[in-house]
C-alpha positions as CSV (number, residue, x, y, z in Angstrom):
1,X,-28.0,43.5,-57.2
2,X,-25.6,46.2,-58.0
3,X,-22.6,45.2,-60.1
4,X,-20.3,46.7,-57.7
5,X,-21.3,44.8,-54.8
6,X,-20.7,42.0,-56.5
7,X,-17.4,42.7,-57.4
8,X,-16.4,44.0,-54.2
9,X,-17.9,40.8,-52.5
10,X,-15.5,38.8,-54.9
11,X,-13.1,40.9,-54.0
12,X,-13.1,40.0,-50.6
13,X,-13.2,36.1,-51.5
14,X,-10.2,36.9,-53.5
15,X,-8.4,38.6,-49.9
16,X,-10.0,35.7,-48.0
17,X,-8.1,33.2,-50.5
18,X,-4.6,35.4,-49.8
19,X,-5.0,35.5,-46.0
20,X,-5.4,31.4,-46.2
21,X,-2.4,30.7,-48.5
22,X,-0.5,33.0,-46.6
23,X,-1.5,31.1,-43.5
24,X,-0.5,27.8,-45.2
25,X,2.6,29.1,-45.7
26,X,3.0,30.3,-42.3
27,X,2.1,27.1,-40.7
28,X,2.9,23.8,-42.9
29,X,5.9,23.0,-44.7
30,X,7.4,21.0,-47.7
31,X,5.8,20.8,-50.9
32,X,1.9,22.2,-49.2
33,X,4.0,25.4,-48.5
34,X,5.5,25.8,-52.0
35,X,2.3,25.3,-53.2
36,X,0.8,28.0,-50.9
37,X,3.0,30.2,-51.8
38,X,2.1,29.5,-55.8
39,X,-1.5,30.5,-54.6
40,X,-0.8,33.3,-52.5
41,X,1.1,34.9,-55.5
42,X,-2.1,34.4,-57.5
43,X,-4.4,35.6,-54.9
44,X,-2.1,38.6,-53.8
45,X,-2.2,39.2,-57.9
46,X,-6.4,39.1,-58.1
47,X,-6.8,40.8,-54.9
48,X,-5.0,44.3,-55.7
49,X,-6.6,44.4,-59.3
50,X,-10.0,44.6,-57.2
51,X,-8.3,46.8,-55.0
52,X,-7.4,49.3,-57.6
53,X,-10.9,48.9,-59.5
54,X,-12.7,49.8,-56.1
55,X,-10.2,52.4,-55.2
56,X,-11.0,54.1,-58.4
57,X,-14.3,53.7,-58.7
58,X,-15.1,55.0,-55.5
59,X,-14.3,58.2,-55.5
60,X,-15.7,58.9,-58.9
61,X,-19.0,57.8,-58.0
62,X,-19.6,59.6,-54.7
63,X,-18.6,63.1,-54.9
64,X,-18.7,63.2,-51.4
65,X,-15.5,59.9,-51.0
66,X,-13.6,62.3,-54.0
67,X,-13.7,65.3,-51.6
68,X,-12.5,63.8,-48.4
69,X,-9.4,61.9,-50.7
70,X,-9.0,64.6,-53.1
71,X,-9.4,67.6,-50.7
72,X,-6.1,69.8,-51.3
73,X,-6.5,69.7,-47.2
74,X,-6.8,66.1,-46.9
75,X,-4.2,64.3,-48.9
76,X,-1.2,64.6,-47.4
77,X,-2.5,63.1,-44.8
78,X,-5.1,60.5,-46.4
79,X,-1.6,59.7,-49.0
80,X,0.2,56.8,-46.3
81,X,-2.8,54.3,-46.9
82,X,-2.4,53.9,-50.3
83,X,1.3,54.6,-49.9
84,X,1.5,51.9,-47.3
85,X,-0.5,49.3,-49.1
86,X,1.9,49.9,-52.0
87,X,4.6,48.8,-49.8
88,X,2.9,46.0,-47.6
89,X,2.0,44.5,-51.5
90,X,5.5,44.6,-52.3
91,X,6.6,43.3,-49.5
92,X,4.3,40.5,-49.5
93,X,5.3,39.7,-53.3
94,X,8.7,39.6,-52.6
95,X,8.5,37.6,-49.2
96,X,6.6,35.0,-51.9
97,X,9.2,34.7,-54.3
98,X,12.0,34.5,-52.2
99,X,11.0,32.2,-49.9
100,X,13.0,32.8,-47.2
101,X,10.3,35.0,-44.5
102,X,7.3,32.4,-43.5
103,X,5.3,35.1,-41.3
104,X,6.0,37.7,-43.9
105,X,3.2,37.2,-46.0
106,X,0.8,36.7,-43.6
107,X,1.4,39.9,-41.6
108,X,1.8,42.2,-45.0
109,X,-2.2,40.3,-46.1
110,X,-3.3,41.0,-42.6
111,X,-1.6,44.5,-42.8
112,X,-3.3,45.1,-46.5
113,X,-6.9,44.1,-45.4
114,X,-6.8,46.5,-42.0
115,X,-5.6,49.5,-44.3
116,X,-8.1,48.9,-46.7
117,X,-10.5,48.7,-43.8
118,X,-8.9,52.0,-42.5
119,X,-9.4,53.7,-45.9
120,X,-13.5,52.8,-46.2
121,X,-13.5,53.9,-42.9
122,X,-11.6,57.1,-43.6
123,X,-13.7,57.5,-47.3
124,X,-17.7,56.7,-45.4
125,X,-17.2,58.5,-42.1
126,X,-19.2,59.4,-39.9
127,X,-21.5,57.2,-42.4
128,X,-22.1,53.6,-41.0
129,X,-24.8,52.7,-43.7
130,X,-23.3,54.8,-46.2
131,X,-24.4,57.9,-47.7
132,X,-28.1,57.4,-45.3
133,X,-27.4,57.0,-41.7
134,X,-24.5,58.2,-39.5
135,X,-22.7,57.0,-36.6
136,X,-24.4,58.9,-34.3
137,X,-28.0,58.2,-36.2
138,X,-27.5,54.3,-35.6
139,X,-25.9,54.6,-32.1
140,X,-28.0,52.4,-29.1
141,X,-29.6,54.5,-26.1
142,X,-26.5,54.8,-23.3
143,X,-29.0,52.8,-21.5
144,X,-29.0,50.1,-24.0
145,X,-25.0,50.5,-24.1
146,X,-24.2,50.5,-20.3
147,X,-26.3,47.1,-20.2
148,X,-24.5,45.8,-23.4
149,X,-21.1,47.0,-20.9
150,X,-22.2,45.1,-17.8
151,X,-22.4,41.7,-20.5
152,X,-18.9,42.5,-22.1
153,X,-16.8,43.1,-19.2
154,X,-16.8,39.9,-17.5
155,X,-17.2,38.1,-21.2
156,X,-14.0,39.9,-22.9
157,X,-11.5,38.4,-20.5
158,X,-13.1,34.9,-21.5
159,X,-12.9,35.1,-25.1
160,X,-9.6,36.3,-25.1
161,X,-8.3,33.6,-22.5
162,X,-9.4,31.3,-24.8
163,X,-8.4,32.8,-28.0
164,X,-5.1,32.9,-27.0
165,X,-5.2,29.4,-25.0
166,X,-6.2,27.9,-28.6
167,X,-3.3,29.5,-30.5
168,X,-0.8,28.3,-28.0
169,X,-2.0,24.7,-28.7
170,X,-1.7,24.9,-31.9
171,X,1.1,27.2,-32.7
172,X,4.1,25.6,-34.7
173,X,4.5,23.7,-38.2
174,X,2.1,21.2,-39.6
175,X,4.5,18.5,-41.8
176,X,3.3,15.4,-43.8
177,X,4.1,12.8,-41.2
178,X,1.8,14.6,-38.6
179,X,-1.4,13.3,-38.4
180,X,-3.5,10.0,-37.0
181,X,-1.6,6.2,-37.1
C-alpha cells in the first residue's frame, strides 16, 4: 500500500463527507441545517488541503502529468480548472457562512469533484490504468461493444425514468415534525 493511495482515498471520504453536509443543507432545515453547514465548512476545509497535496504532488512525481500541466503550450488552456475550482471553493465557503443560498453548496461540491475528475482525466490521458495501459489498449472488441449497445439502449431510458421518478418523490425539505406518529 502506497502512502498516496491512501491519502487520496481519504481524500475522497473527506469530498464524500462535503457532498453529504451540503446535501443536508440542501434538504432539511432548522437546527440539522446549521449543523450541516458547521460540517460542510469543515469538510470543504479538509477536502481542498488534500486537493492541494495531490495537485502538487502529482505533477512532481510523474514527469509525464508535469509536462501536459506545465507545457508552455498547454497552460493556458489547462489554467480554468484550477482557476475554476478556486472560485467554485469560494463560492461554496461563502454560500456556508452566509447562509442565505441552500443549493449553493451543493452545486459548487458537485461542481468541485467533476473538475477535479476533469483535471485526472486531463493529467492521465489517453492512460486508463495509468502510466501501463491506454484507452485504446483496454477498449472491448466492437463486437463486444455493439452487444453491450443492444443491452443499454432499451435499459437507459429505464434507469433514468426512475431516477428522476424517485427525486420527484422526494424533492422538498425534510423538518423535525416530519416523520412516523
Amino acid at each position: 500500500m502506497h502512502p498516496f493511495a491512501l491519502f487520496t482515498g481519504l481524500g475522497v471520504a473527506a469530498g464524500y463527507a462535503l457532498l453529504g453536509a451540503t446535501w443536508l443543507v440542501l434538504k432539511t432545515e432548522g437546527d440539522l441545517q446549521v449543523w450541516a453547514r458547521r460540517q460542510a465548512r469543515r469538510a470543504l476545509v479538509i477536502t481542498g488541503l488534500f486537493i492541494v497535496v495531490v495537485s502538487l504532488y502529482s505533477p512532481f512525481a510523474h514527469p509525464r502529468i508535469y509536462a501536459r500541466w506545465f507545457n508552455a503550450e498547454h497552460w493556458l488552456w489547462l489554467a480554468p480548472l484550477p482557476l475554476t475550482t478556486l472560485i467554485l471553493f469560494w463560492a461554496a465557503d461563502a454560500a456556508l457562512r452566509r447562509g442565505r443560498s441552500q443549493a449553493g453548496p451543493f452545486v459548487a461540491a458537485m461542481s468541485i469533484f467533476a473538475l477535479c475528475y476533469a483535471g485526472l482525466t486531463v493529467s492521465l490521458f489517453p492512460y486508463v490504468v495509468p502510466h501501463e495501459i491506454t484507452l485504446w489498449q483496454a477498449a472491448a472488441n466492437p463486437r463486444s461493444q455493439a452487444f453491450l449497445l443492444i443491452g443499454t439502449l432499451p435499459l437507459l431510458p429505464i434507469i433514468l425514468g426512475y431516477t428522476a421518478w424517485s427525486y420527484w418523490v422526494f424533492r422538498g425539505k425534510v423538518s423535525a415534525t416530519d416523520g412516523y406518529g
